[in-house]
N, C-alpha and C positions, 0 to 999 in steps of 0.2 A: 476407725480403730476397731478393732476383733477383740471382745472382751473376754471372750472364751467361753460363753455362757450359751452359744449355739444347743438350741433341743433341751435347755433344761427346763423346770417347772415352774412357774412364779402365781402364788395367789398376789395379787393385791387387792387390798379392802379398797370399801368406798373408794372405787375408782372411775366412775360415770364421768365425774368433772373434776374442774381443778389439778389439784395436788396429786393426788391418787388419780386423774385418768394420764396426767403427764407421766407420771411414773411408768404405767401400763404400757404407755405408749413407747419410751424408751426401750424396757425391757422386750417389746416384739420387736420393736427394731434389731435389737441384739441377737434375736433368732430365738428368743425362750416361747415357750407354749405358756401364754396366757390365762388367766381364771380374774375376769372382772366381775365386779357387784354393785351392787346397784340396790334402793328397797322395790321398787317396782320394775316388774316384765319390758314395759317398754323403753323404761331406759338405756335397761340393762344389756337390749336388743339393738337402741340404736348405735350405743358404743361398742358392740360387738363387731358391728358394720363395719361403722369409722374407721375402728381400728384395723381389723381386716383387709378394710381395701387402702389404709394406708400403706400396709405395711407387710404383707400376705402372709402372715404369722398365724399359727393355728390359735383361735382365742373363743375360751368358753365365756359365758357369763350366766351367774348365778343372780336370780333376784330372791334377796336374804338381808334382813336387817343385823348386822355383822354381832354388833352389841347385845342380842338375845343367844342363849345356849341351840335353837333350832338354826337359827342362823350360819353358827359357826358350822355347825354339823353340814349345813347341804354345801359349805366349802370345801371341808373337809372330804365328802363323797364324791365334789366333783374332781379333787385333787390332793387323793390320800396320802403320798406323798411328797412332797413339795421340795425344791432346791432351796427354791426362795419363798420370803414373805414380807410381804413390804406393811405394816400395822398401819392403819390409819380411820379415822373416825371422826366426825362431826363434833364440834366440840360445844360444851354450856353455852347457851344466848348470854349477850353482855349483861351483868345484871349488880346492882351496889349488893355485897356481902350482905347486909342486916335484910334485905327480900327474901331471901334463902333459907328455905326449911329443912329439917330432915331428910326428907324423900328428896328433894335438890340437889343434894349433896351427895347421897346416897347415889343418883341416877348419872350424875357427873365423874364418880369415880368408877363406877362400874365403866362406861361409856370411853373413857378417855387412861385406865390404869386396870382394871381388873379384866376387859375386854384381850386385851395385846397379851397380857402373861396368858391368859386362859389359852391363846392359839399359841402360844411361846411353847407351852409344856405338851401339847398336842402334837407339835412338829419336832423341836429339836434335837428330840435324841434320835429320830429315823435319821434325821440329818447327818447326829454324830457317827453312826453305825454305817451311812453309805459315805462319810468322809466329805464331806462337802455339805456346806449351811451356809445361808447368809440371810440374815432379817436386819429390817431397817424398819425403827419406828418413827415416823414422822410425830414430834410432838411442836414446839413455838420457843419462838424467841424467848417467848413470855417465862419458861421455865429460869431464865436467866435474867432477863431486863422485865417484871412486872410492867402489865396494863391494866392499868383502872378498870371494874367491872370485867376483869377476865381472872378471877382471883380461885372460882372454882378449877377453872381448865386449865390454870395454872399451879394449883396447885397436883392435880388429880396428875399433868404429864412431870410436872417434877416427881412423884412418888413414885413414878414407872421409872424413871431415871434413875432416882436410889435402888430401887429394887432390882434393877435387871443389874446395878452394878457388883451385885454379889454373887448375879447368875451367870456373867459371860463368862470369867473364868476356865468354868467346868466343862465349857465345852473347846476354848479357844485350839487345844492342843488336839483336837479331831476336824480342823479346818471349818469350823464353824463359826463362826463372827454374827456381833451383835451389835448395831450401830444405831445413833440417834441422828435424824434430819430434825432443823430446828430453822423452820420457815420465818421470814420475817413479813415484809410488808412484800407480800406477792398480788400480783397483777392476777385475782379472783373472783369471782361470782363473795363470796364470804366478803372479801373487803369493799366491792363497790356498796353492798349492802349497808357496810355499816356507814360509809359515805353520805347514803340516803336516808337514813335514820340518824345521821349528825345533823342533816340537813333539813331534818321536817322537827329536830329538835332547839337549832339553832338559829335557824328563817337563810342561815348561809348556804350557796351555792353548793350545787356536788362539787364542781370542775374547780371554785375556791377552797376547799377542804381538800380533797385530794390535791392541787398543786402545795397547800402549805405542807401536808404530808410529807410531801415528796421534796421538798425542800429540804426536810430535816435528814434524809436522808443524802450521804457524803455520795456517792452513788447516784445521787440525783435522777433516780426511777425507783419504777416498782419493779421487781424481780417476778421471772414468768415461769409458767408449767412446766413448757418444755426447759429452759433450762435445770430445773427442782429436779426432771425426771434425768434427764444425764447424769446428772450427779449421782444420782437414789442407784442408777443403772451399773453407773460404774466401782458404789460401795458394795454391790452384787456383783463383780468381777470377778477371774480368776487372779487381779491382780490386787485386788484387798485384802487377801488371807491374811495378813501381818495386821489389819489395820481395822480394829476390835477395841469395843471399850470406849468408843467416841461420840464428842457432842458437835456433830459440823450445821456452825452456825450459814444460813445464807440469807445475809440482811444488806447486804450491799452497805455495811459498813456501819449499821444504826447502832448496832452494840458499843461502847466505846470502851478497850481492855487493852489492856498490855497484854495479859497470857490468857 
């Protein structure tokens, strides 16, 4: 399918792996001109490759820590102005609330809430002016269904969620859209992780933690990159304009809700 988005511009954040390189990934597929990051050169360089030759998409990569003000800037320099912006960022280590200090909290909302507006207010009104926007912030499940010891990073993406919900508005009537991705139990470097730290905490198996995981999920898998970036690709469409203002959940069903 032709998304209409041939030759346009797209930063995405932290997109080396995971989440953000499935995302990357999509969007060259679609034919946009690329801007991946990364905090180290050689990451930054391998996934420039990968992508590249998956997909022969023009694709820069910046190595920048997204979450510092230097950071955003050499994005911004290498892709001043942008169609797209796909937010995304590493989020707080799992950790019980009363560990948590000032500076924890502080580093957690910068990181996961003050980060995404800061590039929000940088781009969207070029956006609104050339008639064409789309940002997508990947924040979690967790803004909706809390996890234990995710209470920082849940809270920091819930507050970008309130926030931006007073800010799409004002751009929505200049074809600009502002939309939330809200990951659930995806097939990641991030969740095998916490697999092995249930496991050096519990004496339980990875392979038994993850299948009980996976159990509870109705869906009966973990949900993968590539499909997270289809998705993420296609709320950057010429056929989303309408479709602003939203929290699309992809948990293969873990949330349980009526509306």
């Amino acid at each position: 399918m032709d998304l209409g988005i041939d030759g346009r511009k797209a930063i995405v954040c932290a997109s080396s792996e995971g989440l953000g390189k499935g995302c990357a990934l999509a969007l060259a597929q679609a034919g946009c001109e690329v801007i991946v990051n990364a905090r180290t050169e050689a990451t930054v360089e391998a996934t420039v490759a990968e992508i590249s030759a998956a997909t022969g998409a023009s694709v820069i990569g910046v190595a920048a820590d997204v979450g510092t003000p230097e950071g955003q800037q050499a994005l911004l320099k290498a892709c001043p102005n942008p169609d797209i912006l796909v937010n995304n960022n590493g989020g707080p280590p799992r950790r019980n609330y009363t560990e948590l200090d000032r500076q924890d909290m502080i580093n957690g909302v910068v990181q996961n809430m003050i980060t995404p507006i800061e590039l929000i207010q940088a781009v969207a009104d070029g956006m609104a002016e050339r008639k064409f926007g789309r940002i997508v912030n990947i924040t979690s499940l967790s803004v909706m269904m809390p996890i234990e010891g995710l209470d920082l990073s849940s809270g920091a993406r819930a507050g970008l969620t309130a926030f931006l919900a007073g800010v799409r508005p004002l751009y929505a009537a200049h074809n600009v859209t502002i939309n939330n991705l809200l990951p659930g139990k995806m097939d990641t470097k991030r969740l095998q992780g916490g697999f092995a730290a249930g496991s050096k905490a519990t004496g339980k198996s990875i392979e038994e933690l993850s299948d009980a995981t996976r159990s509870e999920i109705p869906a009966k898998r973990f949900g993968t990159p590539e499909e997270f970036g289809n998705t993420c690709a296609f709320l950057c469409s010429q056929y989303a304009g309408y479709l602003t203002g939203q929290n699309i959940l992809m948990d293969g069903g873990l949330y349980p809700h009526a509306f």
